[in-house]
C-alpha distance (Angstrom), angle and dihedral (degrees) to the residues before:
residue distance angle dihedral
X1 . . .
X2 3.79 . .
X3 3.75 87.4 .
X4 3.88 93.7 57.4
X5 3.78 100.3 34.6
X6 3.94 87.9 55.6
X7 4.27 90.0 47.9
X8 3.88 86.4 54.5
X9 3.92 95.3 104.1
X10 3.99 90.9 41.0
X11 3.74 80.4 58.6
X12 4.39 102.2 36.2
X13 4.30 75.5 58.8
X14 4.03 93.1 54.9
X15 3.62 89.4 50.0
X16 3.53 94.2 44.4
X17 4.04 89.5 56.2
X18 3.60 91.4 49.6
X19 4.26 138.6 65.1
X20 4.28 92.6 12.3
X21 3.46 96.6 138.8
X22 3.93 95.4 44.9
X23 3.37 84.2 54.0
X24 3.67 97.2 53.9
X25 4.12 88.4 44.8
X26 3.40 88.4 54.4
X27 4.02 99.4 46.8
X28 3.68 84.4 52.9
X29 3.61 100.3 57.7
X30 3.66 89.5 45.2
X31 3.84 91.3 58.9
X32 3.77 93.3 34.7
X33 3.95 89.5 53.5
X34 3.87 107.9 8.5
X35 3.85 109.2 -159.2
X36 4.04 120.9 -108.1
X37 3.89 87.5 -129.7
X38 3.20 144.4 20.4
X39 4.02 131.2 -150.4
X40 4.09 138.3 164.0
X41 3.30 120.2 -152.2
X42 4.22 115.6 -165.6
X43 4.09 136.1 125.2
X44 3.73 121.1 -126.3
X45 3.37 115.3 -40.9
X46 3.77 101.5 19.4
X47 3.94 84.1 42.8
X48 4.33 83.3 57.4
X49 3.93 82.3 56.0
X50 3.79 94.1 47.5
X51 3.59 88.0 57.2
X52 3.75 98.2 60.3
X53 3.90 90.1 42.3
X54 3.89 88.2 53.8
X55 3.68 89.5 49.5
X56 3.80 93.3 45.2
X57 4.24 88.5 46.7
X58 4.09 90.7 42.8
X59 4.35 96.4 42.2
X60 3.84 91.8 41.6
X61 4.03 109.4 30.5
X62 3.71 102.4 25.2
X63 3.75 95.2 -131.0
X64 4.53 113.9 124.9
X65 3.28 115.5 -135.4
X66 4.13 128.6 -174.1
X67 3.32 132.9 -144.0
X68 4.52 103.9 -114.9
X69 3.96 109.8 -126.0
X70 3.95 75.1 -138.0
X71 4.68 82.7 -151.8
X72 4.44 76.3 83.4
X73 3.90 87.7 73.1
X74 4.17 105.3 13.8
X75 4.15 95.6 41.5
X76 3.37 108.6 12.5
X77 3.79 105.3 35.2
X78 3.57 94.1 -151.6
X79 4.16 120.2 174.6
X80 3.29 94.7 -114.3
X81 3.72 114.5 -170.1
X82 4.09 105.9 -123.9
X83 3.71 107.3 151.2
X84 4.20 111.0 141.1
X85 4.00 88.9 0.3
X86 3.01 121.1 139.0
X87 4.16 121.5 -135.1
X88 3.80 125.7 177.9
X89 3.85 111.6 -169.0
X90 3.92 115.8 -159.7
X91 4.54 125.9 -160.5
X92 2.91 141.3 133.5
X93 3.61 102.2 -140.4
X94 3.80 95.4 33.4
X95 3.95 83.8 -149.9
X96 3.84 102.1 100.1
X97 4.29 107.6 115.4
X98 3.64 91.1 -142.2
X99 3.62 97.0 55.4
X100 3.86 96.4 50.0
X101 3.39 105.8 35.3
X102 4.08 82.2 65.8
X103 3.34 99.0 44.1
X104 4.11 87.4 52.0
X105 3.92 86.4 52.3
X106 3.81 89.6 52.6
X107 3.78 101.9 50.0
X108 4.12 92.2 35.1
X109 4.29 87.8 56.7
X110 3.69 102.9 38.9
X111 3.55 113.0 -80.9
X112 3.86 124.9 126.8
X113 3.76 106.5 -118.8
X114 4.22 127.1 -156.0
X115 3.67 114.3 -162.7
X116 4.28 108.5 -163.5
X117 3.61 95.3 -175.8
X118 3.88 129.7 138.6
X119 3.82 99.1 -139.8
X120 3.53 100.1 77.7
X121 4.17 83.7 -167.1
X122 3.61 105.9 55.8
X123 3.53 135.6 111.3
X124 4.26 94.1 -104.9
X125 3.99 78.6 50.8
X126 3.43 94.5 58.6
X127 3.54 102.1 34.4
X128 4.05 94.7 55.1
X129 3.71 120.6 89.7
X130 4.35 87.5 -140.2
X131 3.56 112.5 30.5
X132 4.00 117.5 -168.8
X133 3.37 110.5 -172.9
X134 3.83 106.9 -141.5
X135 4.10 87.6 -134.1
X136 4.28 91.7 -138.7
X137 3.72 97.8 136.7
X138 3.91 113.9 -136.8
X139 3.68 116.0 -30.3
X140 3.75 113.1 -142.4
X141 4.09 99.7 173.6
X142 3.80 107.8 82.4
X143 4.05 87.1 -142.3
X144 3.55 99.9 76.5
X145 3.51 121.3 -132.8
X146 3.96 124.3 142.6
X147 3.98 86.4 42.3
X148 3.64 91.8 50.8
X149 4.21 88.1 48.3
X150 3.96 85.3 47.4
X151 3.53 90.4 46.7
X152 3.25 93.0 54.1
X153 3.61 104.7 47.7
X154 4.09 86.4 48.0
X155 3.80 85.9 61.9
X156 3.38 89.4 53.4
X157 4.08 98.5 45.8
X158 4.10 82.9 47.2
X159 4.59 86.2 57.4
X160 4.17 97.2 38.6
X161 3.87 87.2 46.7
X162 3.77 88.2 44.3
X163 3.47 94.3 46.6
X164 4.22 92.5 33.9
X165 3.70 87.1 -139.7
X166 4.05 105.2 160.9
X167 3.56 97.9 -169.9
X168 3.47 92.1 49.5
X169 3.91 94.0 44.9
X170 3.58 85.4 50.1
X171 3.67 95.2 64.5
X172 3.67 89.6 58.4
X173 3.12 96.6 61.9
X174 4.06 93.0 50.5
X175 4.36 77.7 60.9
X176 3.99 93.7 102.8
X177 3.70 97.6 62.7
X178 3.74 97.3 35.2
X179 3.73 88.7 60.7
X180 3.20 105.9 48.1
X181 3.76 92.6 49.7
X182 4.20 78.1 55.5
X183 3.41 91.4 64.6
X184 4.13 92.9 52.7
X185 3.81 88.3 61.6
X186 3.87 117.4 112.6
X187 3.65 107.2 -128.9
X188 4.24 88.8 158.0
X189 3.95 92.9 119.1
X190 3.51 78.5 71.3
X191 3.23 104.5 79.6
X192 3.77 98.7 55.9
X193 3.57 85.4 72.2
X194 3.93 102.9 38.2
X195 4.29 100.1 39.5
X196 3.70 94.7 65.6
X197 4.66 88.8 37.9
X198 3.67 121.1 113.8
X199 3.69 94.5 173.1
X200 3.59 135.5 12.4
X201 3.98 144.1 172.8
X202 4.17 115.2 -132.7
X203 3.81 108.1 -156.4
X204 4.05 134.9 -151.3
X205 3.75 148.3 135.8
X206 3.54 139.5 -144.3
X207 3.84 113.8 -28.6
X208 3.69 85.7 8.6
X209 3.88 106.7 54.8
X210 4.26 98.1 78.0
X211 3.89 86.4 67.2
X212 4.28 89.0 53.6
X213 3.75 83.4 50.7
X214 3.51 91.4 51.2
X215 4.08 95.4 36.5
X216 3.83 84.8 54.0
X217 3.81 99.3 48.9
X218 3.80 89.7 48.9
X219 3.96 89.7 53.2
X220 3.65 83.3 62.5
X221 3.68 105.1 42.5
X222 3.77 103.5 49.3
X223 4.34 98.0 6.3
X224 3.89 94.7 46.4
X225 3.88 78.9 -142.7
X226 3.80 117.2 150.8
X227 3.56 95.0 -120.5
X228 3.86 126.7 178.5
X229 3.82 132.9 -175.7
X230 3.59 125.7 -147.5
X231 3.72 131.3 154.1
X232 3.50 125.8 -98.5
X233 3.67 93.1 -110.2
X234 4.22 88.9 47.8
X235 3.94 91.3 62.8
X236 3.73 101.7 85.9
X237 3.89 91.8 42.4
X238 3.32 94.8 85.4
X239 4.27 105.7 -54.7
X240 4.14 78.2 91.4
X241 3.85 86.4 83.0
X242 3.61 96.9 65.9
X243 3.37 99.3 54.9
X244 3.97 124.1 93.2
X245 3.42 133.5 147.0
X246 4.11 118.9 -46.5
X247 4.29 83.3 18.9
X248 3.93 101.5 148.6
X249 3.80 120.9 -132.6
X250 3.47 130.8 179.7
X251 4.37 110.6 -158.2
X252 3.49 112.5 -167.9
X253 4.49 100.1 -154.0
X254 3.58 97.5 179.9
X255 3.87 118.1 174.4
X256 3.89 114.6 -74.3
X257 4.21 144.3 78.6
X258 4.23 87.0 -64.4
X259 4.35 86.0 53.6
X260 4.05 94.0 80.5
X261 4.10 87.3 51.4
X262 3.56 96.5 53.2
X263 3.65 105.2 42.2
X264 3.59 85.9 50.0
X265 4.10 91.0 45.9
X266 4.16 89.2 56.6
X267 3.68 89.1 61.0
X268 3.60 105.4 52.1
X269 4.06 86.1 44.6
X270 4.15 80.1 50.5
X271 3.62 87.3 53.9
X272 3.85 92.6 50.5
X273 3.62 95.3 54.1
X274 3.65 100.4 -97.0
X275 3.97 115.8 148.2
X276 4.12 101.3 -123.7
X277 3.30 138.6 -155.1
X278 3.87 114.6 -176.4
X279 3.59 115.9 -171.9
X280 4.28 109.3 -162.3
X281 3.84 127.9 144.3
X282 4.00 115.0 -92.3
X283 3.67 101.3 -81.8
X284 4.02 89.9 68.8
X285 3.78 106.6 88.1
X286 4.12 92.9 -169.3
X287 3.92 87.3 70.9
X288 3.48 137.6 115.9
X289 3.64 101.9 178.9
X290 3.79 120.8 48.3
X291 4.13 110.8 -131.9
X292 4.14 118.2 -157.5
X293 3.46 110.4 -132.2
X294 3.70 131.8 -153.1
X295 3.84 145.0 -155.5
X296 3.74 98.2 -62.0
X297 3.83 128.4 5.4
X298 3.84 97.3 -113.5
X299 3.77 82.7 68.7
X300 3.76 96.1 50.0
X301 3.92 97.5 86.1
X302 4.09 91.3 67.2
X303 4.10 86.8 55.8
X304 3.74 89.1 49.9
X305 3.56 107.9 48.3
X306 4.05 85.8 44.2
X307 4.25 82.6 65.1
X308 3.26 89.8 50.1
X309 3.73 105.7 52.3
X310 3.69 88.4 52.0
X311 4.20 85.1 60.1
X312 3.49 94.7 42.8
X313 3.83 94.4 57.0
X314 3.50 95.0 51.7
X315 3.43 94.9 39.4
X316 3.97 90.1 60.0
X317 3.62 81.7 60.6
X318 3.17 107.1 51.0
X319 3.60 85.7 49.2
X320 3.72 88.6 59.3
X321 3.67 102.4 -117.1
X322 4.34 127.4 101.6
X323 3.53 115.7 -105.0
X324 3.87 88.1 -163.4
X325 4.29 85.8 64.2
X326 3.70 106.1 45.1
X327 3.78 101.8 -173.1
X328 4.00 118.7 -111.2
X329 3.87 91.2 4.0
X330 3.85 133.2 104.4
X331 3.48 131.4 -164.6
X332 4.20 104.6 -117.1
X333 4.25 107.2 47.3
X334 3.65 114.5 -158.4
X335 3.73 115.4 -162.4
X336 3.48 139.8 155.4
């Protein structure tokens, strides 16, 4: 796992070299015919990187998009009406029946379909009218990590070509160097919180709240920490009640309008006893664990969660279990 997560820029730059002009073809279309809906359809962690690409497509183009509860087409079979949508299916594996069989629904009743997938090969490949390869190389660890980064970052090539926004195309390209300065970071300090944790809440907003989804899914797959992630503005809907004194959070208060709101969040949960970790870039003082930052805050999320995967590996360590052999999980999921 450590291995992998650390490779992830190596990887972000092979993607980057590859697919450009499909990109482009496609971002035209979009703007030439822009789709009456938009859905993603993913499972855990690729459904963490859908999240930030729906953010990036709903802040910067204006257009909603849902997540699919993918049982409407796999279980249900209902005639769901899909002409000029748009649905962009993210994996890994590209194996998993109940990401296919939607994405063959889409294309086969007139919807334009985006596969983001890294085997190139695999059914999702083939059953996607664009297919763009994610470019990871073979993932050994069954905790995903590079292919989530790439994921991400292809979600994010699929908006700035949408968009055709050079500036912010440009900082994608800038992605390589940023993350592997992430993975220098020192996020040890850490694990004097986390070793000792049973349970804990991971915190963000907005731009920022895929990479708590994420954070809190790894706590469970190589941690065996009940983790949960809410939004910052969830907390004091009914979360508050967890919390007493020593309670461990981890805030991610990456740059952007929701930053203010959490920084200001992980000090009243100081002040009611909870055991904080704030993750912010340098030039927040309240922090405990430095974040890298980027050429534009929408791109700040890929630097954070490639911090935090280099924590979480050790910290499955130190808790004397092998992130490489999550127990009762595998690396393909096939569901329906």
């Amino acid at each position: 796992m450590l291995k992998e997560a650390c490779s992830s820029g190596e990887f972000v730059a092979a993607q980057l070299g590859h697919d450009r002009e499909r990109f482009i073809e496609l971002g035209k279309q979009l703007r030439a015919t822009p789709p009456s809906s938009v859905v993603t359809i993913a499972r855990g962690s690729s459904d963490h990187a859908a999240n930030y690409a729906a953010y990036l497509m709903m802040a910067r183009l204006g257009h909603i998009v849902a997540s699919l509860p993918m049982s409407l087409v796999t279980l249900n079979k209902s005639p769901l009406l899909v002409k000029n949508a748009l649905a962009i299916a993210i994996s890994q594996s590209g194996q998993s029946p109940d990401v296919v069989e939607p994405i063959r629904y889409f294309s086969e009743h007139g919807a334009t379909t985006v596969a983001l997938v890294n085997d190139a090969s695999s059914p999702l490949a083939q059953s996607a009218q664009w297919t763009m390869p994610l470019h990871a190389g073979p993932e050994l660890s069954v905790a995903a990590t590079k292919s989530f980064i790439t994921s991400l970052v292809a979600g994010a090539r699929l908006a700035g070509h949408w968009q055709n926004d050079p500036a912010f195309l440009a900082g994608i390209e800038e992605l390589p160097q940023v993350l592997h300065a992430a993975t220098q970071l020192d996020w040890s300090n850490a694990l004097d919180v986390l070793v000792p944790a049973q349970r804990i809440m991971v915190v963000g907003r907005g731009i920022s709240f895929s990479v708590a989804l994420e954070s809190a899914l790894k706590f469970k797959e190589t941690s065996v920490i009940q983790a949960e992630a809410f939004s910052g503005a969830e907390i004091k809907h009914g979360p508050m009640a967890l919390i007493d004194d020593g309670y461990p959070l981890l805030i991610f208060a990456t740059r952007g309008p929701a930053q203010a709101g959490l920084i200001a969040l992980a000090e009243e949960m100081r002040g009611r006893g909870a055991n904080v970790l704030l993750a912010a870039p340098a030039d927040v003082k309240e922090r405990n664990l430095t974040l890298a930052t980027t050429a534009t805050p929408d791109l700040d999320p890929i630097a954070a969660i490639q911090s935090f995967y280099v924590m979480a590996a050790h910290l499955s360590v130190a808790r004397g279990l092998d992130p490489d052999k999550p127990r009762h999980l595998s690396k393909v999921t096939k569901t329906n």
